[in-house]
Backbone as numpy.savetxt, mean C-alpha at the origin, in Angstrom:
# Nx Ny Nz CAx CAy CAz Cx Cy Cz
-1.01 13.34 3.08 -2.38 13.46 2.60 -3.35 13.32 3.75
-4.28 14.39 3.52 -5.40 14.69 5.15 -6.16 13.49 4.67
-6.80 12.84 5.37 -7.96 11.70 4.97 -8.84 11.55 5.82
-9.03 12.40 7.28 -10.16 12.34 7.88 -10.44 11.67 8.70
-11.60 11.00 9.56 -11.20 9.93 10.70 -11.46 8.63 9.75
-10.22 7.88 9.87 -10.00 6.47 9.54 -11.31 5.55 10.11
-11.78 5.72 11.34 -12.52 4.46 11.46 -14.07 4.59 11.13
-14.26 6.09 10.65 -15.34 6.19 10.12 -15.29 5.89 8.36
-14.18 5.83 7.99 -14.17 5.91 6.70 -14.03 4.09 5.88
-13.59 3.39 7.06 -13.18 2.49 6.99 -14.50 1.63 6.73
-15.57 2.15 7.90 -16.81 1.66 8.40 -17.81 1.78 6.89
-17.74 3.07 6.88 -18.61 3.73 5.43 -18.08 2.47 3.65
-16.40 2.45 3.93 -16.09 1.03 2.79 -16.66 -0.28 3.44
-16.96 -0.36 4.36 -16.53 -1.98 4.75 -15.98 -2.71 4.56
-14.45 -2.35 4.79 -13.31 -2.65 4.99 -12.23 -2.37 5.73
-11.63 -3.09 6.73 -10.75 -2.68 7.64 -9.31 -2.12 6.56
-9.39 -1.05 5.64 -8.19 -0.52 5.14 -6.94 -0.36 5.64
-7.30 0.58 7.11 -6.19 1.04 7.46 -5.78 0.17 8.79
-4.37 0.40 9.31 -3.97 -0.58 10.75 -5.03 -0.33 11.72
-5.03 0.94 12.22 -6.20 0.63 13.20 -7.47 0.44 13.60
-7.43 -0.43 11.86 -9.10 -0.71 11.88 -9.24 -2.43 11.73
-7.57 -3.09 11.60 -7.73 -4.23 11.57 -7.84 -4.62 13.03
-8.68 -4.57 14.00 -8.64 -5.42 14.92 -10.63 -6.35 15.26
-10.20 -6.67 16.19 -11.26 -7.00 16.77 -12.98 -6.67 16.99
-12.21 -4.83 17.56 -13.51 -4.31 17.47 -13.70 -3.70 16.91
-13.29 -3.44 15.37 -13.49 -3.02 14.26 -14.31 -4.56 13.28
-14.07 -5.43 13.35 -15.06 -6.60 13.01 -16.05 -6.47 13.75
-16.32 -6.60 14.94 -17.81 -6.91 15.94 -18.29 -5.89 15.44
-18.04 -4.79 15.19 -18.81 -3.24 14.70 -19.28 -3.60 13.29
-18.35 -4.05 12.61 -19.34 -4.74 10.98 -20.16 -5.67 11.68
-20.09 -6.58 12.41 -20.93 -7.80 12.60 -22.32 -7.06 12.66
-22.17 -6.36 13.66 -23.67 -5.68 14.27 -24.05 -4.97 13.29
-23.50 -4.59 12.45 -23.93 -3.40 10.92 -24.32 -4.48 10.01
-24.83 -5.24 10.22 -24.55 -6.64 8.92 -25.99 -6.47 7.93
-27.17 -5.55 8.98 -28.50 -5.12 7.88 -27.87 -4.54 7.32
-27.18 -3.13 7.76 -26.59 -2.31 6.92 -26.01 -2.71 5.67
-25.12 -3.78 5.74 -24.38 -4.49 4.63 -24.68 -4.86 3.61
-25.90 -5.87 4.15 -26.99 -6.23 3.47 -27.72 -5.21 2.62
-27.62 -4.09 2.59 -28.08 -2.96 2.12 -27.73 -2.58 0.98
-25.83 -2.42 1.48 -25.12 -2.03 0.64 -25.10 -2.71 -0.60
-25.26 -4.21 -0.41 -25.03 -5.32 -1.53 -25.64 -4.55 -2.61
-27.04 -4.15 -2.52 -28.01 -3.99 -3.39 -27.80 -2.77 -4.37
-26.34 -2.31 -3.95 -25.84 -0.56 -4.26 -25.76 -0.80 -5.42
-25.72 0.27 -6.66 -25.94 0.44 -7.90 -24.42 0.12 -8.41
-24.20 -0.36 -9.75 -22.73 -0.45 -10.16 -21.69 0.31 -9.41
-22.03 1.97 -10.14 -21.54 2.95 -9.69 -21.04 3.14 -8.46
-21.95 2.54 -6.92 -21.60 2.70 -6.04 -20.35 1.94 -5.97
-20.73 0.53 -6.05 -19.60 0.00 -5.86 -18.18 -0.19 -6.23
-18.45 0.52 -7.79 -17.19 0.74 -7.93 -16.44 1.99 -7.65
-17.03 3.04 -6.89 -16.63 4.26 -6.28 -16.47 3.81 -4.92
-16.74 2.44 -4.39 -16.52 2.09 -2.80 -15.31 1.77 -3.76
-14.43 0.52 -3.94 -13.69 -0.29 -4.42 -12.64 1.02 -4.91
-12.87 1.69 -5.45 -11.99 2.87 -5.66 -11.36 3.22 -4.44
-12.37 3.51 -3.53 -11.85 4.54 -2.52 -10.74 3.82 -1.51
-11.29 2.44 -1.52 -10.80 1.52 -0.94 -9.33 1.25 -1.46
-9.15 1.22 -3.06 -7.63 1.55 -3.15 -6.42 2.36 -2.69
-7.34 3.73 -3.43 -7.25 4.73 -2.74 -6.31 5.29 -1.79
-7.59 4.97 -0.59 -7.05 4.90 1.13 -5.89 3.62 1.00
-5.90 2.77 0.63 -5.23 1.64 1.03 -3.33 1.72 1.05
-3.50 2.75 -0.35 -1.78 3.10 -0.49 -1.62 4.29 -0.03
-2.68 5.05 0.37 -2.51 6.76 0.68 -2.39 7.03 -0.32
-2.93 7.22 -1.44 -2.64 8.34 -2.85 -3.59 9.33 -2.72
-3.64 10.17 -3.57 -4.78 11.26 -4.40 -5.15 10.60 -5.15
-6.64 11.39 -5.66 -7.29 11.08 -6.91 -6.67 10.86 -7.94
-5.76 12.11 -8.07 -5.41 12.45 -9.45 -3.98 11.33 -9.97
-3.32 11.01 -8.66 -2.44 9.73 -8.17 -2.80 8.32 -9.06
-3.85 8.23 -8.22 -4.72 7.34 -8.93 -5.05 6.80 -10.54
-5.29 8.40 -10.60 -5.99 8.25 -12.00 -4.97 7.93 -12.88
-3.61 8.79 -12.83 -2.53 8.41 -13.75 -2.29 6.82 -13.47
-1.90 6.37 -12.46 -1.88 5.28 -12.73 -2.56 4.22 -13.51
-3.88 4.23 -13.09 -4.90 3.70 -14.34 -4.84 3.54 -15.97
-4.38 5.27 -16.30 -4.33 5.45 -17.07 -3.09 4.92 -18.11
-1.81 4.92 -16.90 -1.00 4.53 -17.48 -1.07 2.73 -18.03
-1.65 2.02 -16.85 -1.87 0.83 -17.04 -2.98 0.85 -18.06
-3.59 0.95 -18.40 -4.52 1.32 -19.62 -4.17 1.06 -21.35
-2.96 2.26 -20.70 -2.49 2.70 -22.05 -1.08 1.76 -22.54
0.08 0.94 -21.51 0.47 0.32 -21.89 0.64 -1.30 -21.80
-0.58 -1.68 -21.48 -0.55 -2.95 -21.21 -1.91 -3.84 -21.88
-2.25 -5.22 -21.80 -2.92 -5.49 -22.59 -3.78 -6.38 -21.30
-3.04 -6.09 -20.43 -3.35 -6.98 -18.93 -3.52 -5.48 -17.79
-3.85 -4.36 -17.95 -3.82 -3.13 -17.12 -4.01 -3.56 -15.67
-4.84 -4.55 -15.11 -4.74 -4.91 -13.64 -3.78 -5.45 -13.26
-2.91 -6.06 -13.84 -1.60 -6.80 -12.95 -0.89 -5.66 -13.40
-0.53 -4.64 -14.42 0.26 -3.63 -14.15 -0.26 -2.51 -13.51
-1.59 -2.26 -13.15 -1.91 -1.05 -11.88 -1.13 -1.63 -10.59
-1.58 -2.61 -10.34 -1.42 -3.26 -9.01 0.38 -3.46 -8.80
1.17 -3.58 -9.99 2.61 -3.90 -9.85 3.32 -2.34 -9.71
2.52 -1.42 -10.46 3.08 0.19 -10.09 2.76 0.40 -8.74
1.79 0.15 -8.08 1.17 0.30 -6.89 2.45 0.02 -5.71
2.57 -1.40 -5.81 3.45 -1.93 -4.63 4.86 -1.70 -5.41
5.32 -0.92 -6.51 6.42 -1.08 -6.63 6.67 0.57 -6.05
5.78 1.19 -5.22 6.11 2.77 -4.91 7.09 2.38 -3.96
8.29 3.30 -3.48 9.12 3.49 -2.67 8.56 3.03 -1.30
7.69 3.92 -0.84 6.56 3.83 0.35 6.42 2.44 0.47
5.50 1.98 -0.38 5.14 0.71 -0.15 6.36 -0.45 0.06
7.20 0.05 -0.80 8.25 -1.15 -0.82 8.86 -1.15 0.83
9.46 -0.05 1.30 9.69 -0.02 3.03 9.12 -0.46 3.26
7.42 -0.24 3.73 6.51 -0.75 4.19 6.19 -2.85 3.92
6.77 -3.12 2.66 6.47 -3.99 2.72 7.92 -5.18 2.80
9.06 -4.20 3.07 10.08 -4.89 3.75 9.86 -4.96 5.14
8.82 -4.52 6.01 9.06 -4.52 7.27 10.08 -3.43 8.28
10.26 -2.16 7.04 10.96 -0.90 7.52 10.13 -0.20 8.66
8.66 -0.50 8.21 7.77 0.55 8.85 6.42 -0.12 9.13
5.75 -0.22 10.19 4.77 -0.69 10.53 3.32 -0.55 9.50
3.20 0.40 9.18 2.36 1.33 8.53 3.13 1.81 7.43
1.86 1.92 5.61 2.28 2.64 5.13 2.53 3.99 5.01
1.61 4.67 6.00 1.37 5.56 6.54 3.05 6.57 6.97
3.63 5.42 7.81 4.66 6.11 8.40 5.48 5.49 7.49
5.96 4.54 6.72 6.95 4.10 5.81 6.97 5.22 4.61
5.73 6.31 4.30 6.16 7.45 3.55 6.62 8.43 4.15
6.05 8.43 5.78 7.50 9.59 6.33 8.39 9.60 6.57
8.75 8.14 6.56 10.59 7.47 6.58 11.16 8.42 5.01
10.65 7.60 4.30 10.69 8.15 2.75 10.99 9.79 2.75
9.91 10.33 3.10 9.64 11.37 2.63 10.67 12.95 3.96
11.18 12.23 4.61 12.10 13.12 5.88 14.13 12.48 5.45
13.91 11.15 4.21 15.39 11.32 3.92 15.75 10.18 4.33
15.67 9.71 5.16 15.94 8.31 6.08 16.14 6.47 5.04
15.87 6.89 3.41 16.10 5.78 2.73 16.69 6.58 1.62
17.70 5.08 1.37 18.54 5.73 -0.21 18.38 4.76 -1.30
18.56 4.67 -2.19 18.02 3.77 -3.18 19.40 4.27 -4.16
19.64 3.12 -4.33 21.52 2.94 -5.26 22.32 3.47 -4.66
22.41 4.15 -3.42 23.67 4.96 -2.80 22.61 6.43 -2.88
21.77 6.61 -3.41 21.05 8.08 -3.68 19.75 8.35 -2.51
19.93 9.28 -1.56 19.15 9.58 -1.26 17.72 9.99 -1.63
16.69 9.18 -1.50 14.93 9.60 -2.15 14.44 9.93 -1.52
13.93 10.72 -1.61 12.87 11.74 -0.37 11.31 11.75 -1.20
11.03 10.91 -2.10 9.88 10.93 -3.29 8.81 9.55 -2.79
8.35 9.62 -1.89 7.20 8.38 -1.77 6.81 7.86 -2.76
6.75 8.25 -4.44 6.25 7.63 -5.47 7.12 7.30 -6.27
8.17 7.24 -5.60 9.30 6.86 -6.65 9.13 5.34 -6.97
9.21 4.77 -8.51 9.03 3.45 -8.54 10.69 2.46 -8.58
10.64 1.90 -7.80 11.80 0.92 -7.81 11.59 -0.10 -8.52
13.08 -0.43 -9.20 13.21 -1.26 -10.18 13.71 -2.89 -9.66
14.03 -3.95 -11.12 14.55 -5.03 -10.91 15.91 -4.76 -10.07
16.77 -5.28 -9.23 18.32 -4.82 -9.08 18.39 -3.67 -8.22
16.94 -2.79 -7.90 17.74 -1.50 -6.88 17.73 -2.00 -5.68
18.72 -1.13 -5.02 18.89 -2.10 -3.82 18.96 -0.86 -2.64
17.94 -0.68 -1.58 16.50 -0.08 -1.02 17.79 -0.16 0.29
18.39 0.87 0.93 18.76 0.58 2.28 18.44 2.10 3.13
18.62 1.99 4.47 18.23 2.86 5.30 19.58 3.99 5.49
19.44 5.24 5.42 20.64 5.84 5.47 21.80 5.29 6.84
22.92 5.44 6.68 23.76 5.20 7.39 23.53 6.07 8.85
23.54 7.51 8.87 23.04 8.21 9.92 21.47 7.78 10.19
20.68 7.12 10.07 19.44 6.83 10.71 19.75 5.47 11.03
20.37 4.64 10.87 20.27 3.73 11.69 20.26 3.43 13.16
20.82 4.32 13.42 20.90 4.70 15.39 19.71 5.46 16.19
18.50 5.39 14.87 17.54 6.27 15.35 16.57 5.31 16.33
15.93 5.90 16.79 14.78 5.14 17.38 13.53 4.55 16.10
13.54 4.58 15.15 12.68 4.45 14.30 13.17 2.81 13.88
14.66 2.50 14.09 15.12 1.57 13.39 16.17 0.44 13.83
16.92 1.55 15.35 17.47 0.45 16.11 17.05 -0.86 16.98
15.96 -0.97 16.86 15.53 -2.28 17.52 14.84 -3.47 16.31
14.73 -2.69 14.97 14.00 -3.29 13.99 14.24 -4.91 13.93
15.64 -4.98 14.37 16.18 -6.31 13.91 15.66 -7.56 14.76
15.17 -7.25 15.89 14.69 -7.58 17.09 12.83 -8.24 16.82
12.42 -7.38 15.97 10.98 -7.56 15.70 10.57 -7.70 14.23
11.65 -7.98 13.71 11.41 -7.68 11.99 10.81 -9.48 11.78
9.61 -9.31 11.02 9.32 -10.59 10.70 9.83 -11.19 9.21
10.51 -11.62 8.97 11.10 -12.14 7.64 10.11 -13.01 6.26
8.89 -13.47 7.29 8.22 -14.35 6.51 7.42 -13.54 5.90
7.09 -12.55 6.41 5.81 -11.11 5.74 6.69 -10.52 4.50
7.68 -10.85 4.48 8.62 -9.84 3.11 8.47 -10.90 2.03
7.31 -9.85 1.30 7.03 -10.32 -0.20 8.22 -11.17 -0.99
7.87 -12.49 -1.74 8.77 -13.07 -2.44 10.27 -11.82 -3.62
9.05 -11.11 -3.49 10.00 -9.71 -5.20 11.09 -8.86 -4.30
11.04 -9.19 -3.25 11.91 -8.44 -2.15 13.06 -9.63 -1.57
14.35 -8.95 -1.34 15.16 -9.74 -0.21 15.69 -8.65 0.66
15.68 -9.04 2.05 16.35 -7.97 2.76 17.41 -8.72 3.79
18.07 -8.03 3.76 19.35 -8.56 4.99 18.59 -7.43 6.39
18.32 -7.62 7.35 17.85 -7.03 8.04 18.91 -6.33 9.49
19.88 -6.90 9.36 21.39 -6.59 10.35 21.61 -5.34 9.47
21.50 -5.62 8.09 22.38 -4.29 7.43 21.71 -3.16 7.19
20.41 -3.81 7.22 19.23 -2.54 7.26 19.38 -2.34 5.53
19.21 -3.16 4.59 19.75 -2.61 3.27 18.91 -4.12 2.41
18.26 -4.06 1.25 17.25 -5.16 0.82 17.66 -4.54 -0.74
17.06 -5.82 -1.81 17.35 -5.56 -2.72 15.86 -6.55 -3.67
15.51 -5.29 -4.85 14.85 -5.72 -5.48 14.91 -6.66 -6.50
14.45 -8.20 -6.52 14.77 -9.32 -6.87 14.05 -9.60 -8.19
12.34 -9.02 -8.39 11.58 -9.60 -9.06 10.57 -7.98 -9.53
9.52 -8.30 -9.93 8.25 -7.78 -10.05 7.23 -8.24 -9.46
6.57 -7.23 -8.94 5.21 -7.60 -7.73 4.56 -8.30 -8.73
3.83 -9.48 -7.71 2.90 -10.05 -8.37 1.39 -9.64 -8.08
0.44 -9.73 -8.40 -1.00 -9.47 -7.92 -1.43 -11.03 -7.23
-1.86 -10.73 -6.28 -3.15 -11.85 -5.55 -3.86 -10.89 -5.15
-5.17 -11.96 -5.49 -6.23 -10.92 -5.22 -6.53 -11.33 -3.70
-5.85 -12.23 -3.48 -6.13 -12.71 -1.56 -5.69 -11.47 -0.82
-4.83 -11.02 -1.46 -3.95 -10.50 -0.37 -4.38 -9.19 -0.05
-5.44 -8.65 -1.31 -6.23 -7.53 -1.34 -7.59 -7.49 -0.66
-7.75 -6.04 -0.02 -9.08 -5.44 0.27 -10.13 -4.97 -0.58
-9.75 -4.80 -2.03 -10.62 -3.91 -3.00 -10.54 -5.03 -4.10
-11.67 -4.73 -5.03 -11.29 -5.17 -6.36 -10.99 -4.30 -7.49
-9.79 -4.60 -7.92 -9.31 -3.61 -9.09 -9.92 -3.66 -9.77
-10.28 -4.51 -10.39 -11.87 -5.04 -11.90 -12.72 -4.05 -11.59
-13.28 -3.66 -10.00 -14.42 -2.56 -10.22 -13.56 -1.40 -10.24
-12.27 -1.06 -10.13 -11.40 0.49 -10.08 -11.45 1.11 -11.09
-10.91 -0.31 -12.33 -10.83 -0.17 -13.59 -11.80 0.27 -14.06
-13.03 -0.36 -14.16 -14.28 -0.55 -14.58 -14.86 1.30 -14.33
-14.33 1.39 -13.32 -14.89 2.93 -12.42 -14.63 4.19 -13.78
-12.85 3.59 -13.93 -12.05 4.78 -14.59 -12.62 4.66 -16.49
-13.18 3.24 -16.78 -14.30 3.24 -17.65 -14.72 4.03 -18.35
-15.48 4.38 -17.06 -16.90 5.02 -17.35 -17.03 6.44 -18.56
């Protein structure tokens, strides 16, 4: 998915979304924008919940229309729709690499995904939106392990960043789904309450 230059888009949410907007001088650049901010506060519902959108959005790499089903689905079968948007969200294939520490970025943890390089039950997935379940158990193909994408992983893999709903053996290159994502809203950039609220309207 094309999305344009990241650190302008990032600037326009005010929010460091993507990796290379979490640093340093991506904060001092809000600092000095802080009338600007001050501005924004004053933005109409609408705005903000079309910032807070976009901010999802960008945050997993989806489409609109991505999006919208999800909503909708959480909508339609739940009585709690924000802890089940947010649990379809991180339970995508993509994200789940990404949030075993397969891939730096979700960015590139869907081109792991999406070029073959992960199998899920013994089955090769090439589907970034594929949702993984309680029990599947998420490993890196046998021929990519010798790649440069993955032979040093074991070396830099941080263990403490892998979400509680995840376990991974990281020698075997192979993790298994333990639980269901939970929502914190700490751990988030956006608020779903205004996403929801958006899809409302």
């Amino acid at each position: 998915m094309k999305i344009g230059p990241k650190y302008k888009i990032a600037k326009r949410l005010g929010a460091p979304i993507f990796e290379k907007t979490q640093t340093q001088k991506f904060a001092l650049s809000q600092a000095r924008g802080g009338r600007k901010l001050k501005r924004a506060g004053q933005a109409s519902d609408y705005k903000r919940q079309l910032t807070e959108k976009q901010k999802m959005r960008f945050t997993y790499g989806i489409t609109e229309k991505q999006l919208r089903r999800y909503v909708d689905e959480a909508t339609e079968k739940s009585n709690q729709p924000i802890a089940l948007l947010m649990e379809r969200l991180e339970a995508r294939l993509d994200n789940t690499v990404y949030r075993l520490g397969l891939a730096k970025t979700r960015r590139l943890a869907r081109q792991i995904v999406s070029h073959g390089h992960i199998w899920v039950n013994g089955k090769r997935i090439s589907i970034p939106s594929h949702r993984v379940k309680i029990n599947d158990v998420i490993a890196v193909r046998e021929g990519s392990k010798q790649t440069g994408l993955f032979i040093q992983i074991a070396e830099t893999h941080e263990a403490t960043a892998v979400p509680s709903w995840l376990s991974i053996d990281i020698k075997k290159l192979s993790a298994t789904v333990t639980g269901l994502p939970i929502y914190n809203p700490v751990e988030t950039l956006f608020d779903p309450e205004q996403v929801m609220e958006y899809y409302s309207r």
